[in-house]
mmCIF file of the N, C-alpha and C atoms, coordinates in Angstrom:
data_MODEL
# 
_entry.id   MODEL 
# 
loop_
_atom_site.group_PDB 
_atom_site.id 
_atom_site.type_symbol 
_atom_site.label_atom_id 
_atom_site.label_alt_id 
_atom_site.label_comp_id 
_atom_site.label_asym_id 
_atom_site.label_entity_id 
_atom_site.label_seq_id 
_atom_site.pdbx_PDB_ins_code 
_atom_site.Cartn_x 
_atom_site.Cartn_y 
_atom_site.Cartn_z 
_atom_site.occupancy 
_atom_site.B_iso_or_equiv 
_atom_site.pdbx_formal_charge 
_atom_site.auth_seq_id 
_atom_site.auth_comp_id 
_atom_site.auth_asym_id 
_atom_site.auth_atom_id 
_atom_site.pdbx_PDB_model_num 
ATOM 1   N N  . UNK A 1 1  ? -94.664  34.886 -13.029 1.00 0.00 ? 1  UNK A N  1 
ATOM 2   C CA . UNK A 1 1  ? -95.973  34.884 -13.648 1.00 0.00 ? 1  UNK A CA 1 
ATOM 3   C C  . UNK A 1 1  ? -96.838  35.940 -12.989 1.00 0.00 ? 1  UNK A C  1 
ATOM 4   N N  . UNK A 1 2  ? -98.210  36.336 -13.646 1.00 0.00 ? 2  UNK A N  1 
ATOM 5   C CA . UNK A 1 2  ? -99.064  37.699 -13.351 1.00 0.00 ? 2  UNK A CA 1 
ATOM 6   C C  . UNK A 1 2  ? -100.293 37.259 -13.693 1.00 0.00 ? 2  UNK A C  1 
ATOM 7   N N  . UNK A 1 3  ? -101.142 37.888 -13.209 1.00 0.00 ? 3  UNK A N  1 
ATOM 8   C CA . UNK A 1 3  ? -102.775 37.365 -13.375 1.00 0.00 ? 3  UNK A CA 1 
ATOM 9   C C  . UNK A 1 3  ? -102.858 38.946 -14.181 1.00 0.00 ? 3  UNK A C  1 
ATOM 10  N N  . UNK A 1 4  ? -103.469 38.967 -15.311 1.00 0.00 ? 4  UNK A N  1 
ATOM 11  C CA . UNK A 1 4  ? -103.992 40.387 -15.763 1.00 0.00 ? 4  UNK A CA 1 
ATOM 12  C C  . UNK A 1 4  ? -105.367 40.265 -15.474 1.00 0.00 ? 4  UNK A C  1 
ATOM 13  N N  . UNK A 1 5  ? -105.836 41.903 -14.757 1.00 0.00 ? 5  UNK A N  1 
ATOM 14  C CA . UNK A 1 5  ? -106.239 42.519 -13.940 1.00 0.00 ? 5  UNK A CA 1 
ATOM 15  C C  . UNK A 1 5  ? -107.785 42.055 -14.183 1.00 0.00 ? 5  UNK A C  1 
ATOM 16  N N  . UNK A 1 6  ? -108.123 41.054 -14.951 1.00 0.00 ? 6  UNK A N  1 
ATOM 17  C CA . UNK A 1 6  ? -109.368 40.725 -14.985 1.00 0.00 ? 6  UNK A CA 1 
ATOM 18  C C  . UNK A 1 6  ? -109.418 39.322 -14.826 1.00 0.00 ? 6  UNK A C  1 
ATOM 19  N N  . UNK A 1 7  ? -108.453 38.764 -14.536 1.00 0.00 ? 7  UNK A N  1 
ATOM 20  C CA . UNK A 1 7  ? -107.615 37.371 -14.162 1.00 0.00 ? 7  UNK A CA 1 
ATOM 21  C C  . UNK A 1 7  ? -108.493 36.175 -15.063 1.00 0.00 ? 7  UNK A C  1 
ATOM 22  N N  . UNK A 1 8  ? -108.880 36.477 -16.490 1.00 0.00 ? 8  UNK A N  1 
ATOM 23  C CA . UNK A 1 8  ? -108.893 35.905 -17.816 1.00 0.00 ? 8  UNK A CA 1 
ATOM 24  C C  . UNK A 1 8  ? -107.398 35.224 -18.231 1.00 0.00 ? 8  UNK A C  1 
ATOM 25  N N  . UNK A 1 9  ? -106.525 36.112 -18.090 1.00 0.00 ? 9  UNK A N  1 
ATOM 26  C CA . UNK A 1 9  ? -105.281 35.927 -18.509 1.00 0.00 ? 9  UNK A CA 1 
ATOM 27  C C  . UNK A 1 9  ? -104.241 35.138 -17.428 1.00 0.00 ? 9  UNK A C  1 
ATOM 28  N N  . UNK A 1 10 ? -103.344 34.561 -17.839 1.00 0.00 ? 10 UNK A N  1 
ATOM 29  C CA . UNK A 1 10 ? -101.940 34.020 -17.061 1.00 0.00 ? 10 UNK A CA 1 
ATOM 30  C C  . UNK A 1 10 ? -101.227 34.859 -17.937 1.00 0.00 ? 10 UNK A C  1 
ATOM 31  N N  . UNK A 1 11 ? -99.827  35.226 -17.300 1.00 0.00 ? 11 UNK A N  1 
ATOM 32  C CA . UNK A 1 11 ? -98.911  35.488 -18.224 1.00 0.00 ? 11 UNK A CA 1 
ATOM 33  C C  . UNK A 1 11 ? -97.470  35.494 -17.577 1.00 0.00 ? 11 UNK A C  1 
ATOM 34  N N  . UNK A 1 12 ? -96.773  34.501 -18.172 1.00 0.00 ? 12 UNK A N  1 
ATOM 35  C CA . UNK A 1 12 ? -95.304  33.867 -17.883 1.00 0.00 ? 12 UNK A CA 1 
ATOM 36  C C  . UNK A 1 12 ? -94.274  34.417 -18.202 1.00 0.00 ? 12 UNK A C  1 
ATOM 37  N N  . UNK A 1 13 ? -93.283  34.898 -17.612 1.00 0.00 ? 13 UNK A N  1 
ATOM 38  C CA . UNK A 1 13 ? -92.087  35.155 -18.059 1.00 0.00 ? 13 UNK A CA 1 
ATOM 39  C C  . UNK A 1 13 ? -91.306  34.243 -18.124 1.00 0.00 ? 13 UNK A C  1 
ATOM 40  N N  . UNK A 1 14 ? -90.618  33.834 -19.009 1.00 0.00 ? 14 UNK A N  1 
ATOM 41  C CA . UNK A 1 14 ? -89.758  32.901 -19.066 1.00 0.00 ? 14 UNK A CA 1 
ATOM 42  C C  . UNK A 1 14 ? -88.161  33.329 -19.933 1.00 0.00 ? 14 UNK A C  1 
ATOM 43  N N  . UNK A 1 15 ? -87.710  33.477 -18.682 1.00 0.00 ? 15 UNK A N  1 
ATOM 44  C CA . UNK A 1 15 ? -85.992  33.898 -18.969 1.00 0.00 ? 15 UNK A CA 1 
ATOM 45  C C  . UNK A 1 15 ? -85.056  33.311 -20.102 1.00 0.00 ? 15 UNK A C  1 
ATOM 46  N N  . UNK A 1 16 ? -85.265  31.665 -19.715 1.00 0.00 ? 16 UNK A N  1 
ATOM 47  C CA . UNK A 1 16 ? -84.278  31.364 -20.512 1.00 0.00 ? 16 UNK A CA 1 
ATOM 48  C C  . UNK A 1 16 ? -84.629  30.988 -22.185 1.00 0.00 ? 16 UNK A C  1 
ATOM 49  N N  . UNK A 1 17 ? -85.898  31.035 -22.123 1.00 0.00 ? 17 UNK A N  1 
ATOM 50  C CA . UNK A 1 17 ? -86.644  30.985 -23.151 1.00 0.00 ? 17 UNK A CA 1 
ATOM 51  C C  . UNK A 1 17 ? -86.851  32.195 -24.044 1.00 0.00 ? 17 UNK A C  1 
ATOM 52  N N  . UNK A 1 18 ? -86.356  33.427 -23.323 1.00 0.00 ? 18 UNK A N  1 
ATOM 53  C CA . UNK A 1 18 ? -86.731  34.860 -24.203 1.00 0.00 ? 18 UNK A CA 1 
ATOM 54  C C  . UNK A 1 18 ? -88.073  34.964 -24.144 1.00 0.00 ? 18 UNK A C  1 
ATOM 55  N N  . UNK A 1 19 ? -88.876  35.057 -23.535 1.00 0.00 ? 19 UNK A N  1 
ATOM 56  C CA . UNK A 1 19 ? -90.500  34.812 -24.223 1.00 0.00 ? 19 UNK A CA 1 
ATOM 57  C C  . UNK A 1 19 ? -91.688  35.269 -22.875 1.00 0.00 ? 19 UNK A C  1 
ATOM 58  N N  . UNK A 1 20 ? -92.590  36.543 -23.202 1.00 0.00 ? 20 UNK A N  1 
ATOM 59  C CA . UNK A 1 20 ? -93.453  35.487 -22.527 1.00 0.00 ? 20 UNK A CA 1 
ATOM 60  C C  . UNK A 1 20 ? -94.952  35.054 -23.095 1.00 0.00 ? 20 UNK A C  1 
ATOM 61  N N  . UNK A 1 21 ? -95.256  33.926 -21.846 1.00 0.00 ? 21 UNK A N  1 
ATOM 62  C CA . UNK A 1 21 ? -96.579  32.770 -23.046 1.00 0.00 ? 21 UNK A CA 1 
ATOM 63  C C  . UNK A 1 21 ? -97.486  33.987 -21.761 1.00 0.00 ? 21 UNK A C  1 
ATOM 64  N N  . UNK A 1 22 ? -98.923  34.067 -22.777 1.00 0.00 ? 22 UNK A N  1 
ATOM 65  C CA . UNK A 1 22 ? -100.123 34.541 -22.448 1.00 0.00 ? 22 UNK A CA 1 
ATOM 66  C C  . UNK A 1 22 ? -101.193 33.051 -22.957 1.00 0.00 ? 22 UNK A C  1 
ATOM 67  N N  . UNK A 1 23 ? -101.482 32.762 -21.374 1.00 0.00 ? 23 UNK A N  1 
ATOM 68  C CA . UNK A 1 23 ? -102.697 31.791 -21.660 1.00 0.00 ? 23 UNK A CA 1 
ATOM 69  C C  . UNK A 1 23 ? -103.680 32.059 -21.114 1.00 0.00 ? 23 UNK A C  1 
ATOM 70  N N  . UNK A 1 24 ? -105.153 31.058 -21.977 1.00 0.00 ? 24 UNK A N  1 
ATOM 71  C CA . UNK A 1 24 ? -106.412 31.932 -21.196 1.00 0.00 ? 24 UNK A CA 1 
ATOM 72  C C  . UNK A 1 24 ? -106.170 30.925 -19.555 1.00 0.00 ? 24 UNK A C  1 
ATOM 73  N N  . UNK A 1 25 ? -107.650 31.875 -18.635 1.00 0.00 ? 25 UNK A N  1 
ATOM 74  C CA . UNK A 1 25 ? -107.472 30.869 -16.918 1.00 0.00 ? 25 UNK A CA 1 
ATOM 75  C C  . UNK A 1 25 ? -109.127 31.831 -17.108 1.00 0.00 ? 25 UNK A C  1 
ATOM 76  N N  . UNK A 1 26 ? -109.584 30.400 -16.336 1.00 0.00 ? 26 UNK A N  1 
ATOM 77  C CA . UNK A 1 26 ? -111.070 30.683 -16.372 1.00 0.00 ? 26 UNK A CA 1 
ATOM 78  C C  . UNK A 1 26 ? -110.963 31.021 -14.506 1.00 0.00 ? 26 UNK A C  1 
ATOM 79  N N  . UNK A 1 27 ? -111.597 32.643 -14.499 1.00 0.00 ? 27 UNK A N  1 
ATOM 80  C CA . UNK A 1 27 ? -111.603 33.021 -13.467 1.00 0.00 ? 27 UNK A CA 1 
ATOM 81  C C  . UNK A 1 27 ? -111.940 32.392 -12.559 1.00 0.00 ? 27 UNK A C  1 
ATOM 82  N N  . UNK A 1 28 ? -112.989 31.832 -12.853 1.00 0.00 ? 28 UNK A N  1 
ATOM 83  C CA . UNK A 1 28 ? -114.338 31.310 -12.003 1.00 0.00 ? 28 UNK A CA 1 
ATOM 84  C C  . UNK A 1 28 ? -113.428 29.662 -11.079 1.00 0.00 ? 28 UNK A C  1 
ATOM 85  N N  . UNK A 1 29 ? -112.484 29.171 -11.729 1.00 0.00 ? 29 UNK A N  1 
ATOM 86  C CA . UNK A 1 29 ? -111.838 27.533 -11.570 1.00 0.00 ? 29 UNK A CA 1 
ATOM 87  C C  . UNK A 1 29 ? -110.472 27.875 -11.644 1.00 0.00 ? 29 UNK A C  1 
ATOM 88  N N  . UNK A 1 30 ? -109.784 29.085 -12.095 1.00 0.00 ? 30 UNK A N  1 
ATOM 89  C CA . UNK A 1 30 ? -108.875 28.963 -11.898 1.00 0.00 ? 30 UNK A CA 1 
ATOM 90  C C  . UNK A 1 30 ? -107.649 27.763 -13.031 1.00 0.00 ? 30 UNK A C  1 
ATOM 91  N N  . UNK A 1 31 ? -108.798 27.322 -13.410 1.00 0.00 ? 31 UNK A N  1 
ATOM 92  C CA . UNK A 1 31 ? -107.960 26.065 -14.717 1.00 0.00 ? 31 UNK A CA 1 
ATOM 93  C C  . UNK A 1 31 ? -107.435 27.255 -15.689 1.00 0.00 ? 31 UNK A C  1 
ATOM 94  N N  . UNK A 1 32 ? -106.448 26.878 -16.147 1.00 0.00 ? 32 UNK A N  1 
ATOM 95  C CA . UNK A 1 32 ? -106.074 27.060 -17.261 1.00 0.00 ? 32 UNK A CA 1 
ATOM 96  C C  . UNK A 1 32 ? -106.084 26.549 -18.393 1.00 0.00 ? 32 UNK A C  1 
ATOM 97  N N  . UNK A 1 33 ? -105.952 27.230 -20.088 1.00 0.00 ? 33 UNK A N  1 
ATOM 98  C CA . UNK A 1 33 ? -107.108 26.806 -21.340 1.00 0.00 ? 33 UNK A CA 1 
ATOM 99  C C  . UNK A 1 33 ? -105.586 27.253 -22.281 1.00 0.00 ? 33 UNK A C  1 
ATOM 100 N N  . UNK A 1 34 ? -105.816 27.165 -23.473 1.00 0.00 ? 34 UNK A N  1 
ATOM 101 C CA . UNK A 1 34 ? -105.083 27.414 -24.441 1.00 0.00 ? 34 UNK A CA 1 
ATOM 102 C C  . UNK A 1 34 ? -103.702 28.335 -24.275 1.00 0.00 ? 34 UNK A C  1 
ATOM 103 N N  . UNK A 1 35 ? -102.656 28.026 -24.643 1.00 0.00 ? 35 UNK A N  1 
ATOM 104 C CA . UNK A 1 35 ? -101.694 29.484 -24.819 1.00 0.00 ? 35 UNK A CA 1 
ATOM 105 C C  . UNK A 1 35 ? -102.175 30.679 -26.459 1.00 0.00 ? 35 UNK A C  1 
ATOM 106 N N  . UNK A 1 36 ? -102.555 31.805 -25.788 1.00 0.00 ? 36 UNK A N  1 
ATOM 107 C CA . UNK A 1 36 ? -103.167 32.724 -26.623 1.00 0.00 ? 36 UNK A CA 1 
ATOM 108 C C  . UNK A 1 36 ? -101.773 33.622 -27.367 1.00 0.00 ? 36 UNK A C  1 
ATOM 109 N N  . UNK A 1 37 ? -100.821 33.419 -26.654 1.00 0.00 ? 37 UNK A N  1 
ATOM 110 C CA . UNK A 1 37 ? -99.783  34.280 -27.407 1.00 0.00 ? 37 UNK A CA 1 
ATOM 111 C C  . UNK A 1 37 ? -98.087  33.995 -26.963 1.00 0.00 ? 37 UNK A C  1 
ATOM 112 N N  . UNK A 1 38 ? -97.181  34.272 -27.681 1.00 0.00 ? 38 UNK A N  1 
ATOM 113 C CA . UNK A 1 38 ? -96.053  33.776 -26.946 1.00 0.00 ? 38 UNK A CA 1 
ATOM 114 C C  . UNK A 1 38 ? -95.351  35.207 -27.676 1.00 0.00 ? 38 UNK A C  1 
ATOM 115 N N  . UNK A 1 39 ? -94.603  36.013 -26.627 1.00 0.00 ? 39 UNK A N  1 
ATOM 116 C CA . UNK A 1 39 ? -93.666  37.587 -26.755 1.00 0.00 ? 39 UNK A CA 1 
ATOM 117 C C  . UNK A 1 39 ? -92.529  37.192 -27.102 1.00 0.00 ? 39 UNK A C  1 
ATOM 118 N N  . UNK A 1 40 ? -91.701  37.455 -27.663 1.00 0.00 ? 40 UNK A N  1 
ATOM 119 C CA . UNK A 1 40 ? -90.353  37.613 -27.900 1.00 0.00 ? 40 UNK A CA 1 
ATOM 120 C C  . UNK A 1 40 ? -89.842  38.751 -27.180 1.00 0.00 ? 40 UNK A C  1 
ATOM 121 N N  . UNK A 1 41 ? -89.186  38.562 -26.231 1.00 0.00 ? 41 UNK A N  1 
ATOM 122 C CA . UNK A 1 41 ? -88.781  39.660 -25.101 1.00 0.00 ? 41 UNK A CA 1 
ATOM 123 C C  . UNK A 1 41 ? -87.126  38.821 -24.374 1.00 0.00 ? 41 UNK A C  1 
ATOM 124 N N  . UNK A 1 42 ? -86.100  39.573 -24.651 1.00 0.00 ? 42 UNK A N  1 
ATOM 125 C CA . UNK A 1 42 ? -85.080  39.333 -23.788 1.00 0.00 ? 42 UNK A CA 1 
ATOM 126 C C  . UNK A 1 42 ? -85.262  39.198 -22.546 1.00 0.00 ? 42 UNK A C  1 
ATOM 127 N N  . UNK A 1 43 ? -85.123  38.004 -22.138 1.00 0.00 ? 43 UNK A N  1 
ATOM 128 C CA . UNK A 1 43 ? -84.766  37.568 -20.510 1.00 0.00 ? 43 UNK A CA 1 
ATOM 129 C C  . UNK A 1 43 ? -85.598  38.406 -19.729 1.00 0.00 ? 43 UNK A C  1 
ATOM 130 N N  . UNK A 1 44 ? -87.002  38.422 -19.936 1.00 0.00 ? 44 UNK A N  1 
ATOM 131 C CA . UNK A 1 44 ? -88.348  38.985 -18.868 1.00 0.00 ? 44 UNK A CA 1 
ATOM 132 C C  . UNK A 1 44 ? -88.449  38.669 -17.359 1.00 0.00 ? 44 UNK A C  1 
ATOM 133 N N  . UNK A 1 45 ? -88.673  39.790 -16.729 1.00 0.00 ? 45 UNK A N  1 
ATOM 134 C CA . UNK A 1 45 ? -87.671  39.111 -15.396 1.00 0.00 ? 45 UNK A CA 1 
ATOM 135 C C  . UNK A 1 45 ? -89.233  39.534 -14.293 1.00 0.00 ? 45 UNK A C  1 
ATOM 136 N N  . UNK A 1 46 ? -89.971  40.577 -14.754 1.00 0.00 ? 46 UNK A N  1 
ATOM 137 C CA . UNK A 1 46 ? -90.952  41.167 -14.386 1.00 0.00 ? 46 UNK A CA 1 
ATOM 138 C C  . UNK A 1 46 ? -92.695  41.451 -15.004 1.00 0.00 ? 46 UNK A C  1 
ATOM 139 N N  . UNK A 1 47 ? -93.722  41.404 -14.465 1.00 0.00 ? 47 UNK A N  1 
ATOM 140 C CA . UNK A 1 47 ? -94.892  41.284 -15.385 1.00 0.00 ? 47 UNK A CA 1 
ATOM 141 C C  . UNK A 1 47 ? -95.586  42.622 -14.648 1.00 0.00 ? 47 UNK A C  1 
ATOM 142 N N  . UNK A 1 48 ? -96.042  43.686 -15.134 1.00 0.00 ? 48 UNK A N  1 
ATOM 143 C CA . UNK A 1 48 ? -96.669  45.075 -14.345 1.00 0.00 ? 48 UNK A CA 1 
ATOM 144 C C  . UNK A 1 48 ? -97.705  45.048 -15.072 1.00 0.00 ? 48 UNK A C  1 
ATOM 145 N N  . UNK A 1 49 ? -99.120  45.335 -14.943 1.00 0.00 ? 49 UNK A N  1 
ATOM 146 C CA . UNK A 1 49 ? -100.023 45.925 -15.650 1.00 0.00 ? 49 UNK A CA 1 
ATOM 147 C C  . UNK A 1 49 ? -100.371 47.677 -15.315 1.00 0.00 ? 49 UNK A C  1 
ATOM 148 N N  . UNK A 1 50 ? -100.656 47.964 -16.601 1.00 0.00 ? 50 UNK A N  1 
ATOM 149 C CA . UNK A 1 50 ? -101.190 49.973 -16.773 1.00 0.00 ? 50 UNK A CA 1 
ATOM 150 C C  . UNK A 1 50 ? -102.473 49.733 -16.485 1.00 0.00 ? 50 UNK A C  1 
ATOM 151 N N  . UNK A 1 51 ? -103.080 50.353 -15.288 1.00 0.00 ? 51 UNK A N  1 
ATOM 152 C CA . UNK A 1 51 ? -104.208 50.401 -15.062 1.00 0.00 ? 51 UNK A CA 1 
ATOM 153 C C  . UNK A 1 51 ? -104.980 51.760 -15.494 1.00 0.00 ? 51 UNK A C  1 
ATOM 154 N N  . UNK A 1 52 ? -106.107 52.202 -16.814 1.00 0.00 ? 52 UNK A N  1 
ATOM 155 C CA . UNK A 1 52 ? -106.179 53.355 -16.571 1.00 0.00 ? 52 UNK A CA 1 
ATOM 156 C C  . UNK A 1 52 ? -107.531 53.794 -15.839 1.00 0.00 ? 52 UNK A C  1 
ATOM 157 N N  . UNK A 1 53 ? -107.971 55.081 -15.181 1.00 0.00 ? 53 UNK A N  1 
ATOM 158 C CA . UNK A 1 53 ? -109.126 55.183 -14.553 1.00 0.00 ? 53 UNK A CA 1 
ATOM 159 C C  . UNK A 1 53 ? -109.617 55.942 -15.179 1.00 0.00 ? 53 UNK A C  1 
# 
């Protein structure tokens, strides 16, 4: 799993599932809220974000 870079987001890789889930996470608590998206991705093993400046 990965915090994207404004740590709004969770985002899971899940291997055996093919997939990964994007859910919201309230920065501020750290709770986590809805799943916002689920990837279809072969066996995701890694999460990187493109930072641009």
């Amino acid at each position: 799993f990965s915090l994207d870079p404004s740590g709004k987001f969770l985002l899971i890789a899940n291997q055996k599932s093919n997939e990964i889930v994007v859910a919201e996470r309230d920065p501020k608590t750290g709770l986590l809220g809805k799943t916002v998206q689920k990837l279809p991705i072969d066996a995701p093993s890694d999460l990187k974000f493109l930072v641009r400046q």
